[in-house]
C-alpha positions as CSV (number, residue, x, y, z in Angstrom):
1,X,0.0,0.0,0.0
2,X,1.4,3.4,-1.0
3,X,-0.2,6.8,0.1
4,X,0.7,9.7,-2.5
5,X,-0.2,13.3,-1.4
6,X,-1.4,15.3,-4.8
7,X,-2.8,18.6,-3.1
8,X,0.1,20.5,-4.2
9,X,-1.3,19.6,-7.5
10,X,-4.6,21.6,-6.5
11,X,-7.3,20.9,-9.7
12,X,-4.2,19.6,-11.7
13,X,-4.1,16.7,-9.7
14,X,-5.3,14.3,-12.8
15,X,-2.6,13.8,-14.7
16,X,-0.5,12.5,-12.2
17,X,-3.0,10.4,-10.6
18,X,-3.3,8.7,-13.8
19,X,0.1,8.3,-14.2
20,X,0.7,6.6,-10.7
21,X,-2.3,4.1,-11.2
22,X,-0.4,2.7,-14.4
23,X,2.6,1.7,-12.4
24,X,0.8,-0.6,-10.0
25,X,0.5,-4.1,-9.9
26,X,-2.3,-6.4,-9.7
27,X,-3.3,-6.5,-5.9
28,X,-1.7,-3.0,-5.3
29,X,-3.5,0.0,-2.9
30,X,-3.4,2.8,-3.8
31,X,-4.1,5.5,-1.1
32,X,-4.6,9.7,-2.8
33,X,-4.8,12.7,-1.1
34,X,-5.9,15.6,-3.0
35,X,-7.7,19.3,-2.6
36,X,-11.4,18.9,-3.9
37,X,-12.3,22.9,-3.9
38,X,-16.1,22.9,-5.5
39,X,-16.1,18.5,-5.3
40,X,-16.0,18.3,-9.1
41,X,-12.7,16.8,-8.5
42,X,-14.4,13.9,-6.4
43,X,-16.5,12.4,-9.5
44,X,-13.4,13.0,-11.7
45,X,-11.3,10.8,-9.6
46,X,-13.9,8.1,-9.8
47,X,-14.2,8.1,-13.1
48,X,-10.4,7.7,-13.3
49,X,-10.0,4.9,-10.8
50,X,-12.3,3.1,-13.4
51,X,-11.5,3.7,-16.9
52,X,-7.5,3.1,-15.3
53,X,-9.3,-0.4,-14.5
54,X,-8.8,0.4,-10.8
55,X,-11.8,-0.8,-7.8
56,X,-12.6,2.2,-5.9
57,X,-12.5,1.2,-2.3
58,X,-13.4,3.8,-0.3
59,X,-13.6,8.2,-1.0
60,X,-14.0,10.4,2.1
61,X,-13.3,14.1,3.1
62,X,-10.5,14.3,5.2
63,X,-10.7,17.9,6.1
64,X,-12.1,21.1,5.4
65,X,-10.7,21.0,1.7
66,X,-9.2,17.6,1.3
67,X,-10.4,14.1,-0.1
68,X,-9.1,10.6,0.0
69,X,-9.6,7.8,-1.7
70,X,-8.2,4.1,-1.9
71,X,-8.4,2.5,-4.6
72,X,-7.0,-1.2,-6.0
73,X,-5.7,-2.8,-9.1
């Protein structure tokens, strides 16, 4: 399991999250952090985790402006 911390990112966040979930492995979890802003971002990153081929294992706010999700090959 690997945690990657994308809020530095801010609504750029996508093209690196797509990058990292083509470098895991079958069985792999995948744990991101990034800013949500207006939570457009949220259903963005779902539809990521799943055309990458990825489950979506769990998506929560961690704070005032942050999200996480887990997700697994």
């Amino acid at each position: 399991m690997k945690r990657y911390d994308l809020r530095h990112l801010k609504d750029g966040f996508e093209p690196r999250m797509k990058e990292i979930l083509g470098t895991h492995k079958k069985g792999e979890v995948a744990i991101f952090l990034f800013e949500i802003g207006d939570f457009t971002p949220i259903q963005k990153s779902a539809d990521l985790v799943k055309e990458c081929g990825y489950e979506l294992l769990n998506s929560l706010k961690f704070n005032e402006v942050d999200w996480t999700i887990v997700t697994k090959k």
